[in-house]
C-alpha positions in Angstrom: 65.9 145.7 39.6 62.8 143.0 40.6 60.4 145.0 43.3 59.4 142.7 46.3 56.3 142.1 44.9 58.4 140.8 41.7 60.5 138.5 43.7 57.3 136.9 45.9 56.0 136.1 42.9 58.9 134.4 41.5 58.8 132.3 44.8 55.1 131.2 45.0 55.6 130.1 41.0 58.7 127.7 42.0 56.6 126.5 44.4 54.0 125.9 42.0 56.4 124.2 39.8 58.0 121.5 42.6 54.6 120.8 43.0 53.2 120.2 39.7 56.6 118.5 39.3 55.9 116.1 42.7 52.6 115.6 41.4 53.7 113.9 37.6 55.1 111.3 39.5 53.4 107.8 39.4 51.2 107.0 42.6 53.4 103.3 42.8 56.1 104.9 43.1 55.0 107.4 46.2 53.8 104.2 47.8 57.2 101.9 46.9 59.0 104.9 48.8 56.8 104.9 51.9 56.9 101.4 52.5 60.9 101.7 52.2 60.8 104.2 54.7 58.4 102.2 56.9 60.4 98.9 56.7 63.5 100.6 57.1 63.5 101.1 60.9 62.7 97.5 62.0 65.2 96.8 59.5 68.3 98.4 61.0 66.8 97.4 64.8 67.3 93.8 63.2 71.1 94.8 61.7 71.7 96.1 65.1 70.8 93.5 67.2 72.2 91.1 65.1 75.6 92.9 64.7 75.6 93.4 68.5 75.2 89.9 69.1 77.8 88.7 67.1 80.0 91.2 69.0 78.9 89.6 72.5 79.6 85.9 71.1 83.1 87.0 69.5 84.5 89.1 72.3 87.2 88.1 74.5 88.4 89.6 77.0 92.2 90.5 77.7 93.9 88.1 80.3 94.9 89.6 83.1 98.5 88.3 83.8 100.0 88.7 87.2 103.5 89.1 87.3 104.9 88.1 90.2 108.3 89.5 91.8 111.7 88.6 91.3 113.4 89.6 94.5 117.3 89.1 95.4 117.5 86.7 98.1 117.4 87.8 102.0 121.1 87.7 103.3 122.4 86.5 106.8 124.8 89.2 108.0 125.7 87.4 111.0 124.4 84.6 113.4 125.6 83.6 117.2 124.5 81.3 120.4 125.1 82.5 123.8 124.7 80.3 127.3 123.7 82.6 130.3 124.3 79.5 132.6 124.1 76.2 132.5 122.2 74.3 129.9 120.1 77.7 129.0 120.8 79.3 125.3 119.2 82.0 123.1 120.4 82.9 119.6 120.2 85.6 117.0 120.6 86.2 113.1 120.9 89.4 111.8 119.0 89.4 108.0 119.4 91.6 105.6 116.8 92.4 102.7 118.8 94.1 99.8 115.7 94.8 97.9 114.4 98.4 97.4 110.8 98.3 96.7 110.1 94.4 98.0 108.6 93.4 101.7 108.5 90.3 102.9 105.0 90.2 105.0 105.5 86.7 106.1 108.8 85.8 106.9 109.3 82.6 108.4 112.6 81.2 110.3 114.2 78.4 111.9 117.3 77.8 114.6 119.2 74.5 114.8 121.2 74.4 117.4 124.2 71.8 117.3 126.6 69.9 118.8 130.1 69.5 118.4 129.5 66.1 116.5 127.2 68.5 114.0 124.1 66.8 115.3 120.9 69.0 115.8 120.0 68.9 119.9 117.1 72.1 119.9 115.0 73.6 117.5 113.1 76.7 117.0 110.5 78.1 114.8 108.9 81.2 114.5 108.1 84.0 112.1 108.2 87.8 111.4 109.0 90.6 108.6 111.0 92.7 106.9 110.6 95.7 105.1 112.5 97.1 101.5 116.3 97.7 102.5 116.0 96.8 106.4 119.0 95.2 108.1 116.8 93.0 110.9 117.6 91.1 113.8 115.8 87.4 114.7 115.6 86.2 117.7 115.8 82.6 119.9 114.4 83.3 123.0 116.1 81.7 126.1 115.4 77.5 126.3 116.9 74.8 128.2 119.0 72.5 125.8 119.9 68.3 127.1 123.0 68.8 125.2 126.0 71.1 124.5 125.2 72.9 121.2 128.6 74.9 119.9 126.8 76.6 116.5 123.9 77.4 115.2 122.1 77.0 111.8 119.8 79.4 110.4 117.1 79.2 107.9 114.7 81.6 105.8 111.8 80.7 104.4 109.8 84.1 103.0 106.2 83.9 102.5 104.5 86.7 101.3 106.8 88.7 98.9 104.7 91.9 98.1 106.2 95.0 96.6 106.1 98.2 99.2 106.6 101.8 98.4 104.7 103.8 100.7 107.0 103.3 103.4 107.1 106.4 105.4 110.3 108.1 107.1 110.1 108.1 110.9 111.8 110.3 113.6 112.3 107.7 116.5 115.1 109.0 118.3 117.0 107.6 121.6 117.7 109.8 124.5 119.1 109.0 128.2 120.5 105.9 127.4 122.3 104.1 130.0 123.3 100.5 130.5 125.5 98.4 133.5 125.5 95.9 136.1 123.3 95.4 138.8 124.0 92.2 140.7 124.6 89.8 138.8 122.4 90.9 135.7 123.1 93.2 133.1 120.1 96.1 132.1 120.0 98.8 129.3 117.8 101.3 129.3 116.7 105.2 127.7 114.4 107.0 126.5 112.6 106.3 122.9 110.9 109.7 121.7 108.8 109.8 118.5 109.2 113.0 116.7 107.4 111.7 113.5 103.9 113.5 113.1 102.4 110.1 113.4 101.1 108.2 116.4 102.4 104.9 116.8 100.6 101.6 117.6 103.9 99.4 118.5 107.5 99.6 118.0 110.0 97.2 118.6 113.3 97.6 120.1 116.4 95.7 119.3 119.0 95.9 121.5 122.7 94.8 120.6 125.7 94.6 123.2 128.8 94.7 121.7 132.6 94.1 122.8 135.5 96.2 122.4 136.5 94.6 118.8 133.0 95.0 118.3 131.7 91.8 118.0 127.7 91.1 119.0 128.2 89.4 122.6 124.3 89.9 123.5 121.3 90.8 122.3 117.5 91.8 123.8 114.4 93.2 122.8 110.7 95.2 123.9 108.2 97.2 122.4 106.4 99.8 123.6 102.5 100.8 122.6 100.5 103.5 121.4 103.7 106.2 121.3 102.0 109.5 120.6 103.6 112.0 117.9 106.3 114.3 119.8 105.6 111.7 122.9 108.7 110.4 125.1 108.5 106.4 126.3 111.0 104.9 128.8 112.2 101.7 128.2 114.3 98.8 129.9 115.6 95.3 129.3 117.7 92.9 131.2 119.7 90.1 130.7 120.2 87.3 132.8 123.1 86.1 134.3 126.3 85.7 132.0 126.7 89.2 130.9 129.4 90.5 132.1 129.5 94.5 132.0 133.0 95.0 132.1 132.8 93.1 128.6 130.9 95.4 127.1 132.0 98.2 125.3 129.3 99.5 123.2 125.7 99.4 122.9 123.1 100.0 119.8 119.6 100.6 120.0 117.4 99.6 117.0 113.6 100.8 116.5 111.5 99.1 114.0 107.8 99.6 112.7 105.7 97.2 111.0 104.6 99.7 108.4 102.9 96.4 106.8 100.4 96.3 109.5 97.3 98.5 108.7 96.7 101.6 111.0 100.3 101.4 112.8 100.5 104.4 111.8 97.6 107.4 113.1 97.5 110.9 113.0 95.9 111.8 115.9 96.5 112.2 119.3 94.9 111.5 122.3 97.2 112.6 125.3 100.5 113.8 125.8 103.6 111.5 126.9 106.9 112.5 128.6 108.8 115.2 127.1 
């Protein structure tokens, strides 16, 4: 068994051996091998840059392809004129959008009023929207018309298709309601309370009179503003004359948010409403 002194001196002699070894070898080739390593670096900077240049020059980017949607087409549920009185007429369509995860944001529309030769004697335009799945009523609002218009024609022109899933579920419930005569015009009224935990910049009522075989004999709308979370807002419309109350046997009451709108929906509230 080798002492450490024994195994020390084994190590300095390999030593001395890699060096005597390192030290047969021809001075050109000590200096061909240091000049490799010197010219070595620049050289793969050079390789690099070159390399990465070609990448640049040869790279192209994916296309970015935009797919637009493919919705089912909005559907007219139902469509009317009425007369109040003499030469005065508003209309209504009630659309439907069958599509589940598709708004329109810009949904444009267009009465015809005609006559009982089929000839066009008022127009009008106007423009609104409708959310994924809503059943939505359009309105004419009351004009003077020359002639004697018996139907009406209804176009759609959407916009702004746009798909929409963040549609949130609202609490608007109606309370008090009441509707009747009073002279000679017809009012509906209640009591819209928002039970969703979100404050509300503007919601729209529809209102919709029907008759005993419950046909749509009349139709109105309002909004109300700023509707705090848990808040209670009194409404009222009235018709003019040519409602008759004794013709009407039922009446709906439709609330509707533009959830499209930005910040129409808050979560804070700043006072307390009717309870």
């Amino acid at each position: 068994m080798q002492s450490p002194e024994d195994k020390e001196i084994a190590i300095q002699q390999k030593i001395i051996d890699i060096v005597e070894a390192l030290q047969a070898v021809a001075k050109p080739l000590w200096v061909g091998l240091v000049a490799t390593l010197i010219l070595a670096y620049p050289f793969s900077l050079m390789l690099k840059y070159t390399l990465s240049q070609v990448l640049i020059t040869t790279y192209s980017p994916l296309p970015l392809v935009y797919v637009a949607p493919i919705p089912e087409d909005l559907r007219i549920l139902d469509q009317n004129i009425f007369s109040p009185d003499k030469d005065r007429y508003f209309a209504f369509a009630r659309v439907a959008n069958p599509n589940s995860d598709l708004a329109v944001r810009i949904l444009n529309f267009k009465f015809v009023l005609r006559d009982r030769k089929g000839e066009s004697v008022r127009t009008y335009s106007g423009s609104t929207y409708i959310l994924p799945d809503q059943d939505k009523l359009i309105f004419m609002p009351l004009v003077t018309v020359s002639g004697d218009p018996v139907t009406v024609d209804v176009s759609l022109e959407p916009e702004r298709w746009s798909r929409f899933t963040a549609k949130e579920t609202l609490d608007l419930r109606f309370e008090n309601t009441n509707f009747g005569q009073e002279g000679n015009q017809f009012f509906a009224s209640g009591i819209l309370r928002n039970e969703s935990p979100f404050t509300i910049k503007e919601i729209e009522i529809d209102v919709i009179l029907y008759d005993i075989q419950q046909n749509i004999i009349g139709v109105n709308f309002t909004t109300v503003n700023e509707v705090q979370r848990h808040d209670g807002r009194f409404f009222r419309v009235v018709w003019p004359s040519g409602i008759e109350g004794s013709a009407v046997s039922n009446i709906e009451f439709r609330p509707s948010v533009n959830q499209l709108e930005q910040d129409v929906l808050g979560t804070e509230s700043s006072g307390s409403g009717q309870r």
